[in-house]
DSSP file (Angstrom, degrees, kcal/mol; ACC not computed):
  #  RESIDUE AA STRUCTURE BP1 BP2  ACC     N-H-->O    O-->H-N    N-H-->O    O-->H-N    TCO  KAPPA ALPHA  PHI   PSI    X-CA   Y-CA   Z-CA
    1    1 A X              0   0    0      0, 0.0     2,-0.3     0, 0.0     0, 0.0   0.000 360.0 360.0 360.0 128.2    0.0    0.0    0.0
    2    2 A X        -     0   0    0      1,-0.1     2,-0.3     2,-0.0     0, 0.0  -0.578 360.0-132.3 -80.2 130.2    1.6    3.5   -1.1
    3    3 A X        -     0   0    0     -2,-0.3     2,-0.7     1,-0.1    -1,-0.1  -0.496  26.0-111.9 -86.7 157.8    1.5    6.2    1.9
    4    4 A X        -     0   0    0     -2,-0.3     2,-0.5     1,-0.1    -1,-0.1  -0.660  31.1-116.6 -94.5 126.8    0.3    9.3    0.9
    5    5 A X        -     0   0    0     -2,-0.7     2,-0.3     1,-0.1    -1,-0.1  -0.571  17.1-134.6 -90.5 132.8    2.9   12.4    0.9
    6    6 A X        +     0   0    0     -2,-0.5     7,-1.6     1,-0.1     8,-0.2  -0.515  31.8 178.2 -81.5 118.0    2.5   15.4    3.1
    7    7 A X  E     -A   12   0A   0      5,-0.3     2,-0.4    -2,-0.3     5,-0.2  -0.615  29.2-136.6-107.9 167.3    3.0   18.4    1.1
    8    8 A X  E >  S-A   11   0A   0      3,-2.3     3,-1.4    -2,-0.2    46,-0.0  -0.977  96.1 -24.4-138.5 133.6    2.8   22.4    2.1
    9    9 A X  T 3  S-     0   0    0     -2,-0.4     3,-0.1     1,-0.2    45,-0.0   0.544 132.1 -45.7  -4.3  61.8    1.0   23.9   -0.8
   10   10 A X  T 3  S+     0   0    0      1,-0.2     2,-0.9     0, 0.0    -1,-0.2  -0.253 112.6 106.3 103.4 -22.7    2.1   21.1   -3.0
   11   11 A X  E <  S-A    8   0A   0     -3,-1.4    -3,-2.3    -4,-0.1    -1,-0.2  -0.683  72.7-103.9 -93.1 123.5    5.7   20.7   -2.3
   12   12 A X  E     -A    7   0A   0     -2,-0.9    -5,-0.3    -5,-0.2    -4,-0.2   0.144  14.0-152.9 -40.3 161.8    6.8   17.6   -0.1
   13   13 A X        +     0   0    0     -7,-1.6    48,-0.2    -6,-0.1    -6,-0.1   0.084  49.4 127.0-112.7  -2.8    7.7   17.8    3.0
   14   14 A X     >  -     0   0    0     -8,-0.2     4,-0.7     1,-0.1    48,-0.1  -0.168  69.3-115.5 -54.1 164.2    9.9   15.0    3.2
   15   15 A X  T  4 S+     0   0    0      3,-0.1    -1,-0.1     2,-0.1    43,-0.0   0.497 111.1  39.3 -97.0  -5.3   13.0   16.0    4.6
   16   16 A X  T  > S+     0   0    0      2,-0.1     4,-1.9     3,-0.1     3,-0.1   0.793 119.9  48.9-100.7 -38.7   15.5   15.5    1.7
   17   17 A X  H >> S+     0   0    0      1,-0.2     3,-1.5     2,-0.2     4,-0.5   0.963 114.4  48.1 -42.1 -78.3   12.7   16.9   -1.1
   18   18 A X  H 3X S+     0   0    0     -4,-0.7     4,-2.9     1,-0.3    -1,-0.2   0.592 106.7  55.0 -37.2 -19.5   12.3   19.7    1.2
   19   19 A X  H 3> S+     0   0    0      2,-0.2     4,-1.3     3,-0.1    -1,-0.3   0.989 116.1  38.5 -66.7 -71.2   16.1   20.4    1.7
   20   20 A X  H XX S+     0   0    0     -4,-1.9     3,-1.0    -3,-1.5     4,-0.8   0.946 111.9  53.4 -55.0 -57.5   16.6   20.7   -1.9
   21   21 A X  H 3X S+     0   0    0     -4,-0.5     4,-2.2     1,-0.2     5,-0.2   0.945 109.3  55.3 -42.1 -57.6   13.3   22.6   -2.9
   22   22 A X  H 3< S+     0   0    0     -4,-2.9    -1,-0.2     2,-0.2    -2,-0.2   0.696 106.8  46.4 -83.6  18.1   14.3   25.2   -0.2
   23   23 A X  H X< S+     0   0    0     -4,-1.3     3,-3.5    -3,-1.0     2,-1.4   0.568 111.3  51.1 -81.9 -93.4   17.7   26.0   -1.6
   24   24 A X  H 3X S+     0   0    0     -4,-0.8     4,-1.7     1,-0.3    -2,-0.2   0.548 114.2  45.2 -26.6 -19.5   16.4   26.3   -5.2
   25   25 A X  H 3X S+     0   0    0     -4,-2.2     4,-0.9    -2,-1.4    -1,-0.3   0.553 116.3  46.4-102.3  -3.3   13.8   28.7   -3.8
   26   26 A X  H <> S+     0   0    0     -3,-3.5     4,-2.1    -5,-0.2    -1,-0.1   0.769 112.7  52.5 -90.8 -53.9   16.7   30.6   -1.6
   27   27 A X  H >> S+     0   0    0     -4,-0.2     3,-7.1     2,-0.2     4,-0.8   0.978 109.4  48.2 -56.5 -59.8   18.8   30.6   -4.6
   28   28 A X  H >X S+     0   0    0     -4,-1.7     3,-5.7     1,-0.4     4,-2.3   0.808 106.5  55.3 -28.3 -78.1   16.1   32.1   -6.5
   29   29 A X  H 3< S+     0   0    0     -4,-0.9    -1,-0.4     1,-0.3    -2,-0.2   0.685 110.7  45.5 -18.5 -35.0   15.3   34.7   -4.3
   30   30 A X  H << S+     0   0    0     -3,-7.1    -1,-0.3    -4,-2.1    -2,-0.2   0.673 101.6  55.3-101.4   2.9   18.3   35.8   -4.2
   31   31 A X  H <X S+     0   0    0     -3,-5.7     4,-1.7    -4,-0.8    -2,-0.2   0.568 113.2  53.1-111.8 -38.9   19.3   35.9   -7.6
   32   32 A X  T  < S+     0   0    0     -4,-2.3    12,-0.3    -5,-0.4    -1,-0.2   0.155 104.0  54.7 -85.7  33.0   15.7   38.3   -7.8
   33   33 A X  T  4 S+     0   0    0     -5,-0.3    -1,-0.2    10,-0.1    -2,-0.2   0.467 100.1  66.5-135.2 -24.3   17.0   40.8   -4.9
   34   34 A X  T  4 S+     0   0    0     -5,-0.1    -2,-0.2     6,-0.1    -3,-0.1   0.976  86.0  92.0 -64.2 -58.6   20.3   41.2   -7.4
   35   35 A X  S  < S-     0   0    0     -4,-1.7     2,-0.3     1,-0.1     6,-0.0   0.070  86.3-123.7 -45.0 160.0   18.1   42.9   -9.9
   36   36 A X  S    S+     0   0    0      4,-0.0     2,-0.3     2,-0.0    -1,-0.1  -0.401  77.1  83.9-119.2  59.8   17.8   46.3  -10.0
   37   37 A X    >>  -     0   0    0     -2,-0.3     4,-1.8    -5,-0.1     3,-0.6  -0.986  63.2-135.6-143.1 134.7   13.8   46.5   -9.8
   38   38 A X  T 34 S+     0   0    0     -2,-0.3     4,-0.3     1,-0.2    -1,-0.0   0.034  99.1  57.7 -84.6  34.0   11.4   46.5   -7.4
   39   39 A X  T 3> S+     0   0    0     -2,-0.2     4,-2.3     2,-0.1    -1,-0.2   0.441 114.0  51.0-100.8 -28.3    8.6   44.3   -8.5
   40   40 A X  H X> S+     0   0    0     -3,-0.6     3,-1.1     1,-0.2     4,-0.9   0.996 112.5  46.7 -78.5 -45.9   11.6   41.8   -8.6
   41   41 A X  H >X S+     0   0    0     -4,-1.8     4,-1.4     1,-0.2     3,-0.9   0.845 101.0  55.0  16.9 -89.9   12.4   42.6   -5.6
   42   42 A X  H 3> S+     0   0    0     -4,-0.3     4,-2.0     1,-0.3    -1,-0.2   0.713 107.6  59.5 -76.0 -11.7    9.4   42.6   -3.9
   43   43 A X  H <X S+     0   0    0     -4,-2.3     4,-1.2    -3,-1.1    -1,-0.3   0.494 105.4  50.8 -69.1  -7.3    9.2   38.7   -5.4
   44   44 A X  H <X S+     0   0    0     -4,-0.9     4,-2.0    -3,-0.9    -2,-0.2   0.701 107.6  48.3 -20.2 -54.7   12.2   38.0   -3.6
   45   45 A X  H  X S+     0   0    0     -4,-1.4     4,-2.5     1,-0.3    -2,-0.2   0.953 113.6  45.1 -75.7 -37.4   10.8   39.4   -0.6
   46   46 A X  H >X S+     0   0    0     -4,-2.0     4,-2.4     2,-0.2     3,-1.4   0.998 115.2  51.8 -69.1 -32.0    7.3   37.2   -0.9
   47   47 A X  H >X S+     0   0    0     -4,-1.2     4,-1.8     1,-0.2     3,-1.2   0.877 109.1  55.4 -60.7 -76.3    9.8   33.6   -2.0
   48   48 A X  H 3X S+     0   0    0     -4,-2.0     4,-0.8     1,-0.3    -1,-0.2   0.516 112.2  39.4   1.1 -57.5   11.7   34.6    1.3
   49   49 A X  H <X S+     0   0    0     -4,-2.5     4,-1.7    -3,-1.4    -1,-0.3   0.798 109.2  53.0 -88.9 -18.2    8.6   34.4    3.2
   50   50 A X  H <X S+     0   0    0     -4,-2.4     4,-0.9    -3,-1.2    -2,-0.2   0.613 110.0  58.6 -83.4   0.8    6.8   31.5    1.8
   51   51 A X  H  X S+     0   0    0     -4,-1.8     4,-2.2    -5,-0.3     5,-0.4   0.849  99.5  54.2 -72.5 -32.8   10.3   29.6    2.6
   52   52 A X  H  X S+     0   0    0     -4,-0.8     4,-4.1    -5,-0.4    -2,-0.2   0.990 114.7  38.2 -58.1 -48.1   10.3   30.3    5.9
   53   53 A X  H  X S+     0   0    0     -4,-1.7     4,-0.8     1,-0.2    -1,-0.2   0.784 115.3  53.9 -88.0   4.3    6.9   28.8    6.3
   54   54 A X  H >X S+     0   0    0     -4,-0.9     3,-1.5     2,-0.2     4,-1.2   0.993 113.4  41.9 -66.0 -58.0    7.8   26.1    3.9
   55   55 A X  H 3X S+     0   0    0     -4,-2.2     4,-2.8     1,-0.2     5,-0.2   0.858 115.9  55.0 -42.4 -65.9   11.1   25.2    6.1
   56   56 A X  H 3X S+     0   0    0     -4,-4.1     4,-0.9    -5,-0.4    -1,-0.2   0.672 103.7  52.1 -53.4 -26.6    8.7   25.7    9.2
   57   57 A X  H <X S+     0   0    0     -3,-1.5     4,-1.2    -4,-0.8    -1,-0.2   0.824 111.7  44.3 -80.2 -37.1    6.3   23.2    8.0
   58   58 A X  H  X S+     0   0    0     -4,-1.2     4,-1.5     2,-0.2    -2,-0.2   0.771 106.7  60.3 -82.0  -6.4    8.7   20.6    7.5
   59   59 A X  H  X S+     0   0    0     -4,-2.8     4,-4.2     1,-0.2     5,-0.2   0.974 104.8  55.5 -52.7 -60.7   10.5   21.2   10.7
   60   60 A X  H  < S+     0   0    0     -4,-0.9    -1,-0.2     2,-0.3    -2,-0.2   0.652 102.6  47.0 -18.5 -62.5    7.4   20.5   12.0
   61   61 A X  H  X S+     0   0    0     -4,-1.2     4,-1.5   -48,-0.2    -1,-0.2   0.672 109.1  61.7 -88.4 -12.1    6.8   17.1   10.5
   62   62 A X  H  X S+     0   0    0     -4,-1.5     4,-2.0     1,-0.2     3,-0.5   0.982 104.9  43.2 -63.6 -67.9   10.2   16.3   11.5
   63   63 A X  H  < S+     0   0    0     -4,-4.2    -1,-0.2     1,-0.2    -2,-0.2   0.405 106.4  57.7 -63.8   3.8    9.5   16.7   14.8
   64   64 A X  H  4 S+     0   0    0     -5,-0.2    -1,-0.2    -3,-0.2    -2,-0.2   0.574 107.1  54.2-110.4 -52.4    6.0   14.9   14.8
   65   65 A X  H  < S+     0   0    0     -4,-1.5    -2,-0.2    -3,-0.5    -3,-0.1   0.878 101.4  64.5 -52.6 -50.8    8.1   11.6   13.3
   66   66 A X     <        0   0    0     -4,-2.0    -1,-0.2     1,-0.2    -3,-0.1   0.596 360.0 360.0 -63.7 -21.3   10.5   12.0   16.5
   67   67 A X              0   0    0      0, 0.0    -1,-0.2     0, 0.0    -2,-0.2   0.710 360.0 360.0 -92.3 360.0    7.9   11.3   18.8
């Protein structure tokens, strides 16, 4: 029987996905904070915060596994 994977608004949560996904999304971000515009910018600013609660969600299920 296949278990079904726990995502945060679609991206796994697994702890090796989730490692990789938030680099690429770090890198990004930061690669959009380089430019010299603010709408790219301010898409920086929102990947920035939906890593945190991406990062925060898998913390999460990490710690839910550990008990």
């Amino acid at each position: 029987m296949s278990q079904k994977i726990k995502t945060f608004n679609g991206l796994s949560i697994h702890p090796c996905d989730a490692f990789k996904n938030i680099s690429s999304i770090v890198e990004t971000a930061s690669l959009l904070s380089a430019v010299d515009d603010d709408e790219y910018r301010e898409i920086s600013d929102i990947l920035l915060a939906f890593v945190c609660n991406y990062a925060t969600a898998a913390h999460e299920l990490t710690l839910e596994k550990l008990k």
